[in-house]
C-alpha positions in Angstrom: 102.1 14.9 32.6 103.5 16.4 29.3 99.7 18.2 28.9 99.8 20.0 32.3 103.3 21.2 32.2 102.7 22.5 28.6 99.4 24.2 30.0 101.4 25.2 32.9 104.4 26.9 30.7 101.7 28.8 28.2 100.0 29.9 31.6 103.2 31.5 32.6 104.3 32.8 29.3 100.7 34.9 29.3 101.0 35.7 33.0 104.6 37.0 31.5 103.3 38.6 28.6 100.5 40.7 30.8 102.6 42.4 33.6 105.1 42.7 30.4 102.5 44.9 28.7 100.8 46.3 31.4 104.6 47.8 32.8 104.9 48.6 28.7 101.7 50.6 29.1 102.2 52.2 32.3 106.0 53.2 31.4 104.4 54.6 27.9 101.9 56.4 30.1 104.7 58.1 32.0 106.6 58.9 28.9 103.2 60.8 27.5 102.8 62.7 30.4 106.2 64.3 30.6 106.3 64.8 26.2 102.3 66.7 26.9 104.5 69.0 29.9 107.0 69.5 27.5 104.6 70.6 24.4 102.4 72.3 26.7 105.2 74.4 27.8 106.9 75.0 24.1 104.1 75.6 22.9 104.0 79.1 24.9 107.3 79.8 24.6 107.5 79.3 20.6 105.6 82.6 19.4 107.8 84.8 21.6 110.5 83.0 20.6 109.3 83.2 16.3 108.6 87.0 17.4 111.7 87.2 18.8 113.6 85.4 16.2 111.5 87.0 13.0 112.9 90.3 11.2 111.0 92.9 12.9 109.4 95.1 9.7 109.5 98.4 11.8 107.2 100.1 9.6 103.7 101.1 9.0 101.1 98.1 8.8 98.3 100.1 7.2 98.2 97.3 4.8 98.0 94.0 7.1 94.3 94.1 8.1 91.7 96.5 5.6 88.5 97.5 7.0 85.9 95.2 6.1 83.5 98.3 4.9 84.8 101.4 2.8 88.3 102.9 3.3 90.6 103.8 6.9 89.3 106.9 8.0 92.9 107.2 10.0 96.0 108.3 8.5 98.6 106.6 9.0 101.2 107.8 7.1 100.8 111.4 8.9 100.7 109.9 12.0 104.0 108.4 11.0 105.6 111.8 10.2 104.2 113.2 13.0 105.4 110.5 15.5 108.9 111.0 14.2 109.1 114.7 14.0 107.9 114.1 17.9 111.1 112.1 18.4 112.8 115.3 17.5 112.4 116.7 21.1 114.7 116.4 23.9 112.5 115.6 26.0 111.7 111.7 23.9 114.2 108.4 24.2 111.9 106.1 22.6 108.6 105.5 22.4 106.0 102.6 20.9 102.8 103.2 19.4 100.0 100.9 18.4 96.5 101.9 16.9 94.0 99.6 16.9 90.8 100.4 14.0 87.7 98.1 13.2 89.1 95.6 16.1 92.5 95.0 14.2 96.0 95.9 15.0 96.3 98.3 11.6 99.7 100.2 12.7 102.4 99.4 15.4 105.7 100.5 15.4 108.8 101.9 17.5 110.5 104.9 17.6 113.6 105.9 19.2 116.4 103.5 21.2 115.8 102.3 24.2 118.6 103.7 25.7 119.8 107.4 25.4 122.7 107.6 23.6 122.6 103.9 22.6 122.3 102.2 19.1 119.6 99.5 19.8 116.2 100.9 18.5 113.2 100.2 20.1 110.8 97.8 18.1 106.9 96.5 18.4 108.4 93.9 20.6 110.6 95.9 23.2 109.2 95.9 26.6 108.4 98.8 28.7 106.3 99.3 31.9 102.6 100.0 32.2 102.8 101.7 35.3 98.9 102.2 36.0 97.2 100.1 32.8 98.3 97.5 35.5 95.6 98.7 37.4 92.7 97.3 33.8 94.8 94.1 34.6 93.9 93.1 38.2 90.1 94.7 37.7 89.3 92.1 34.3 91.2 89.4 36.9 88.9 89.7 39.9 85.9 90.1 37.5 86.9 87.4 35.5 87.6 85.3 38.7 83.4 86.6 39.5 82.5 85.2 36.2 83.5 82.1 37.6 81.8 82.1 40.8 84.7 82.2 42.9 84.2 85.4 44.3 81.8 88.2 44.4 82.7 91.8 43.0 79.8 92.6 45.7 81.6 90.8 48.7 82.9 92.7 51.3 86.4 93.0 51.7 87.3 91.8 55.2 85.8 88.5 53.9 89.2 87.9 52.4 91.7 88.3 55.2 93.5 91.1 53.5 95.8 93.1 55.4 93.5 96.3 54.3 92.3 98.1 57.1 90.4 101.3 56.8 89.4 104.3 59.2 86.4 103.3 61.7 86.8 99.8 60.2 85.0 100.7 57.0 87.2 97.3 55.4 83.7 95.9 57.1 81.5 97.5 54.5 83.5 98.4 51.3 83.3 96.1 48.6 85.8 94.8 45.9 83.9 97.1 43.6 84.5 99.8 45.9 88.2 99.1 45.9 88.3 98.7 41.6 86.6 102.1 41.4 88.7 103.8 43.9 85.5 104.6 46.2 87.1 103.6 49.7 86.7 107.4 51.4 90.5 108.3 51.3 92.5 111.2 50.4 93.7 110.6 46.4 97.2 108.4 46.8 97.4 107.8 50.8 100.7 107.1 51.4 102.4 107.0 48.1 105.0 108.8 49.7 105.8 106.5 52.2 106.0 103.3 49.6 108.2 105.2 47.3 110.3 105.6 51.0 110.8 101.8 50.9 107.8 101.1 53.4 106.0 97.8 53.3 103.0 97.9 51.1 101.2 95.5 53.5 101.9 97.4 56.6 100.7 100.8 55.0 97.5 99.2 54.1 97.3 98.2 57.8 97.9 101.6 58.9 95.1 103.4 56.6 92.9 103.0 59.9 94.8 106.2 61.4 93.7 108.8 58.4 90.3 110.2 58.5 87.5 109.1 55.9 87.1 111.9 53.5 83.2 110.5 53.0 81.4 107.2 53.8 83.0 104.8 51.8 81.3 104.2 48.1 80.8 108.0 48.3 83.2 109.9 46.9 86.2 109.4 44.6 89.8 108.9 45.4 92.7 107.7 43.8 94.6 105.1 45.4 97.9 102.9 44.6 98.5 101.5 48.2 95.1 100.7 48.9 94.2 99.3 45.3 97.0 97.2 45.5 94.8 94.8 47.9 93.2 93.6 44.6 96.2 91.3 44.3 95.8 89.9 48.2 92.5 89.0 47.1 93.3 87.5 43.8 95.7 85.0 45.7 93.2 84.2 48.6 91.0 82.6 45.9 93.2 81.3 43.4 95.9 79.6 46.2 98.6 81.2 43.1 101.2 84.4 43.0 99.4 86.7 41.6 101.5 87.1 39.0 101.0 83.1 38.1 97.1 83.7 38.4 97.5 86.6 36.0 99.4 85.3 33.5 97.5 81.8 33.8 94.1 83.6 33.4 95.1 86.4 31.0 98.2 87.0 29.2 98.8 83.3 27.5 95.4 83.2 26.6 95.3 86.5 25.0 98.9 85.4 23.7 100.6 88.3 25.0 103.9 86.4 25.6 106.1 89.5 26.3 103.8 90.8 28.9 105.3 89.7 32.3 104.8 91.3 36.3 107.9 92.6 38.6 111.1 94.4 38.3 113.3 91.2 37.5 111.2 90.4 34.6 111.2 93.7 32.6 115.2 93.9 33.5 116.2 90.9 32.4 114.2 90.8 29.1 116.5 90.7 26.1 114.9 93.7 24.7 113.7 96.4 27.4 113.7 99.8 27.2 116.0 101.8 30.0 113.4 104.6 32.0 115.2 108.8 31.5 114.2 112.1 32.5 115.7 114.1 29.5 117.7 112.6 28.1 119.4 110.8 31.4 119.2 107.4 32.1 117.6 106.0 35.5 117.6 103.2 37.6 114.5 100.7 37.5 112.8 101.6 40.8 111.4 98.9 42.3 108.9 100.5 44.6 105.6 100.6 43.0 106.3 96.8 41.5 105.7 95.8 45.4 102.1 96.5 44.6 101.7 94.8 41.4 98.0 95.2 40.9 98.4 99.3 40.8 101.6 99.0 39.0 103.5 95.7 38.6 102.8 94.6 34.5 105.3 94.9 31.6 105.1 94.4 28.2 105.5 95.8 24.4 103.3 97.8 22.7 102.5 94.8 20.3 101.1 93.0 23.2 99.5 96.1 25.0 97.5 96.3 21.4 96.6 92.9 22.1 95.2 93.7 25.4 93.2 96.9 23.7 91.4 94.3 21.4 90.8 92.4 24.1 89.0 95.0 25.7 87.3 95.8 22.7 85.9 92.8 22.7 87.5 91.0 20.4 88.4 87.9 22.2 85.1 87.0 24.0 86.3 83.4 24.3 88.6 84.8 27.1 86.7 88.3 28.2 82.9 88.1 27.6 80.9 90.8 26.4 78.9 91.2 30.2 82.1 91.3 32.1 83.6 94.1 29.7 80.2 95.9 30.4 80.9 95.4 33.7 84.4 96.6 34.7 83.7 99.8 31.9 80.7 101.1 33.3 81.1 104.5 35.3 80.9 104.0 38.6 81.7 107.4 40.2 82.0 111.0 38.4 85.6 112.5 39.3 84.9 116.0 38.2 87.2 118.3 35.9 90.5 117.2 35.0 93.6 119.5 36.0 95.8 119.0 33.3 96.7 120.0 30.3 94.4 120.8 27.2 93.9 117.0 26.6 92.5 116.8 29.7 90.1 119.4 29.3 89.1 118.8 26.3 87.7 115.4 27.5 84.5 116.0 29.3 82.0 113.8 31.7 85.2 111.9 33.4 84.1 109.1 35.4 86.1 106.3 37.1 84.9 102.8 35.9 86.9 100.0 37.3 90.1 100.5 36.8 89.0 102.6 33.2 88.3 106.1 33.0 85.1 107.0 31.0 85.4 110.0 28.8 83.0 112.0 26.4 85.1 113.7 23.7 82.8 114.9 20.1 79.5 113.3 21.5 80.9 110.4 21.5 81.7 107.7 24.8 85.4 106.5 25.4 87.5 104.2 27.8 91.3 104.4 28.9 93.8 104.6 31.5 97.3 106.3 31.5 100.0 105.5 33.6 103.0 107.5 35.0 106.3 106.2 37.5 110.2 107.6 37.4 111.3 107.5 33.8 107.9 105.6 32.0 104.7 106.8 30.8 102.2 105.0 29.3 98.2 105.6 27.7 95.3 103.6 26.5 92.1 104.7 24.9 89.8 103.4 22.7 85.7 103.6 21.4 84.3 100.8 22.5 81.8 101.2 20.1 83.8 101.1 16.8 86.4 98.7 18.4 89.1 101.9 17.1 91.6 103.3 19.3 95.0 104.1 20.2 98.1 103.2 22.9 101.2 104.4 23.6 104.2 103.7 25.7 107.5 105.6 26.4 110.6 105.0 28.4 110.7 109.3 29.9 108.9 111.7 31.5 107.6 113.7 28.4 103.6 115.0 28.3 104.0 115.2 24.6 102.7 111.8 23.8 99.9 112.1 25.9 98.2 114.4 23.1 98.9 111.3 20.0 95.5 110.0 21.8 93.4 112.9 20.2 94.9 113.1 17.1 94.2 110.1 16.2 90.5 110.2 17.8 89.9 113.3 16.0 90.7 111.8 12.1 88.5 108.6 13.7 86.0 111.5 14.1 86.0 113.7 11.3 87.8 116.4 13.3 89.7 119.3 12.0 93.4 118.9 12.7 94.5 120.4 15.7 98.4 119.8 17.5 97.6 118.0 20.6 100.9 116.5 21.1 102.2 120.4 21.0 104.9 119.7 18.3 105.4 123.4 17.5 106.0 124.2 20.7 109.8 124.7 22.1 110.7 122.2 24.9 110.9 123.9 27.9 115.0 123.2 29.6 114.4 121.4 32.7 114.1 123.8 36.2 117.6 123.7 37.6 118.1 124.3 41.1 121.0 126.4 42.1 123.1 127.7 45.0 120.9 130.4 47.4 121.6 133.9 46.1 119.2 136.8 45.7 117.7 136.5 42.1 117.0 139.2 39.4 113.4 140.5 38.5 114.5 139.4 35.3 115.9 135.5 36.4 112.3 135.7 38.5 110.0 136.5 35.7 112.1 133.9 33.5 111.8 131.6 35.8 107.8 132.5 36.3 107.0 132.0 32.4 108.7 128.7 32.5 107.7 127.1 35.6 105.0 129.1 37.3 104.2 126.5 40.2 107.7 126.0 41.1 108.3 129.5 41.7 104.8 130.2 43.2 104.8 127.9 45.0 106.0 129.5 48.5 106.2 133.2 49.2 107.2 135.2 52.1 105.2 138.2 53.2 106.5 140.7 51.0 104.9 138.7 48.0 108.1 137.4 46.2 109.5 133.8 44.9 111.4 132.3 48.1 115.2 131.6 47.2 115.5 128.5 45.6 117.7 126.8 48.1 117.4 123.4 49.0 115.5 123.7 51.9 113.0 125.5 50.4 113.2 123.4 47.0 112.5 120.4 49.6 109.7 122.7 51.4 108.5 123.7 48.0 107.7 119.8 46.5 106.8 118.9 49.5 103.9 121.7 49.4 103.2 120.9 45.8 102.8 117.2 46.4 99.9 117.8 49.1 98.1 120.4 47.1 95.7 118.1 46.1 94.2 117.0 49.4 93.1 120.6 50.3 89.7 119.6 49.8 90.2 116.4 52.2 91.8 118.6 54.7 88.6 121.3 54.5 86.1 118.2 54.9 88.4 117.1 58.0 88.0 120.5 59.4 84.6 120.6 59.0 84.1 117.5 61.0 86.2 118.6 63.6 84.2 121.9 64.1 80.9 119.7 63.8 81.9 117.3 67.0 83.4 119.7 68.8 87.0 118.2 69.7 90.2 118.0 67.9 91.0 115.3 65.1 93.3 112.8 66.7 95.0 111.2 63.7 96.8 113.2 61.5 96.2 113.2 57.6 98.3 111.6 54.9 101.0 113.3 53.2 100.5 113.0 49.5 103.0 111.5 47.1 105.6 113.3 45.0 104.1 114.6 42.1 106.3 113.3 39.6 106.6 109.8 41.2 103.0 109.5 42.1 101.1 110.5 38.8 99.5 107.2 38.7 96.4 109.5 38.8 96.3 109.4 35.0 
């Protein structure tokens, strides 16, 4: 009797000891799980937060990372002075720079404050907007997204469910490479004008079905922000996240760019963000072109857009492989002669990649992107063959900038010096628009040598400068901003004469030209 009740008791006590360890295990178990969610997430936040924390050495970083072969052919000290003497102009807030040579970061630095007026300077790790680059963002996405056989760049469109529709239903034969090259057969930037009104991205893209194709779509090249911004409706379809989870899931954390973020609320509530100006006045953060995030909805600082340039570059292939790189950089459609200004022209063979622009500049092959919304400006190019290249970003409106690109692609290429960013030329005071009173020759000519187009513009009859009142001023932009479809609007013309009746649906407006210069 003593035997079976002992066996009994030590039957217990193991019985005991078993769901003891097993709840020991399973309540270990739980304990793991939440400490691996708690590492997993500080271990993102800790190198912005180091970054963040660390003395920021604003200076030149020549030093850091020496070519592996022979000496820099880039000189950074002079592009140093000549960055500073740029800040000079009243036209520049602040501004951050990073050149990228041999596929290392080898300068980055700020200039300037981030607020006119202000004391706080901006630094590699003050965030501005990308405006456009966010278009380089959603194209590796989707072709990263290809890579892994979730989609097809080669899939039609309406296969998606987007809220794209196009004229004669042509959503039913363009492709997502159609859409990343800006091949859909519509008038460059269809109804900017409208989104920067407040209208619903989603409901503009469902209304691109009244404007006329300018050619059969995959023909013919033009620019789109509206449109593009579909990219992001498909992006969401396959991953079942925001898009701006998907991209930062897919892109930004494993490229470690912890700074770089998508939306208004995230660049304005960054502890160290750079305010957008015209001159030297501040503006408010507009949040129209962040409701299409995939044409215009990234932030970041310059330190992390040099990250995404070596990225590009290839030198992360863990995350980008060489055959998608390829891929999303090779011309897809030729867009003709820039334009602009002399940096424009002196950059030959332009052709539209996806979401890249393809340049030949010396004899020698280049990719980039710049980006323009109220108060920001922004640039990327680089040669993909020696992994060298240059990016900028600025909180105003200033084209100066825009030339640092060339300077320092013409000491990569052995170029005599030449002032692209125009430093020895006077700024030009702003056009201001008075009260309606008959003006001078002389006011007319000044006014003429300043600003030619704005004074051009619209003329009566008699062959001079209408008044600049209001109405006309409005008249005047309005003209200006719709210049650039004339071509669209002779091809619509031509079709009308060709079937014989009248067009029924009207054609887009363009967008403001200073709100809607996405273009570059």
């Amino acid at each position: 009797m003593k035997c079976r009740t002992i066996i009994t008791a030590v039957k217990n006590l193991r019985r005991v000891k078993t769901v003891y360890c097993k709840n020991r295990i399973a309540s270990l178990h739980k304990i793991a799980l939440k400490t691996g969610t708690l590492l997993t997430a500080f271990s993102c936040l800790v190198p912005s937060m180091l970054r963040a924390a660390e003395p920021v050495n604003n200076t030149v970083v020549q030093t850091l990372a020496p070519p592996e072969e022979g000496t820099s052919v880039i000189d950074y000290q002079k592009i140093d002075q000549r960055l500073n003497r740029l800040m000079e102009s009243q036209t520049m807030v602040g501004l951050g720079v990073v050149i990228v040579e041999n596929g290392k970061i080898r300068f980055v630095r700020g200039y300037g404050v981030r607020r006119a007026g202000g004391h706080a300077s901006v630094t590699p790790n003050t965030v501005f907007r990308w405006a456009s680059l966010s278009k380089g963002v959603a194209s590796t996405l989707v072709n990263l997204l290809a890579d892994q056989k979730r989609l097809s760049i080669d899939d039609i469109i309406a296969r998606y469910s987007t809220s794209l529709r196009l004229p004669e239903h042509a959503e039913q034969q363009a492709t997502i490479r159609m859409l990343l090259s800006q091949r859909l057969g519509l008038v460059h930037n269809a109804y900017d004008d409208r989104l920067e009104h407040g209208e619903d991205p989603a409901t503009l893209r469902q209304n691109l079905d009244h404007l006329h194709l300018s050619c059969s779509v995959g023909q013919c090249y033009g620019y789109q922000n509206v449109a593009f911004d579909t990219a992001h409706e498909i992006v969401e379809r396959v991953t079942g996240m925001s898009y701006a989870q998907a991209v930062r899931r897919y892109l930004f954390l494993p490229l470690g760019m912890y700074s770089a973020s998508i939306g208004r609320n995230a660049l304005v509530n960054s502890a160290d963000w750079a305010e957008p100006h015209v001159w030297q006045h501040t503006r408010e953060v507009k949040e129209n072109y962040y409701r299409i995030p995939a044409a215009g909805g990234v932030n970041s600082s310059i330190l992390d857009l040099g990250r995404w340039m070596r990225a590009q570059m290839g030198m992360d292939p863990e995350t980008l492989s060489p055959s998608l790189l390829n891929r999303i950089h090779q011309p897809q459609i030729n867009t003709g002669t820039w334009k602009g200004g002399p940096v424009d022209h002196a950059m030959d063979d332009a052709a539209y990649a996806m979401a890249f622009r393809v340049y030949h500049y010396r004899g020698h092959l280049m990719v980039g992107h710049r980006g323009a919304v109220s108060g920001y400006r922004s640039l990327l190019l680089f040669d993909p063959k020696l992994k060298s290249g240059v990016a900028a970003l600025w909180n105003s409106e200033s084209p100066r900038p825009t030339g640092v690109q060339l300077e320092v692609m013409d000491m990569l290429y052995h170029q005599p010096f030449h002032d692209w960013m125009e430093l020895d030329t006077p700024d030009q005071a702003p056009l201001v628009h008075r009260a309606a009173h008959p003006i001078s020759k002389k006011e007319r000519l000044q006014l003429e040598r300043h600003h030619p187009s704005s004074v051009n513009a619209k003329k009566g009859k008699s062959g001079k400068a209408a008044l600049p009142t209001k109405e006309n001023h409005s008249k005047t932009t309005s003209s200006k901003a719709s210049a650039h479809s004339v071509v669209t609007k002779k091809v619509v013309a031509a079709d009308k004469k060709a079937k014989g009746s009248a067009v029924k649906k009207p054609a887009p407006t363009a967008a403001k030209k200073d709100k809607a210069s996405h273009k570059k």
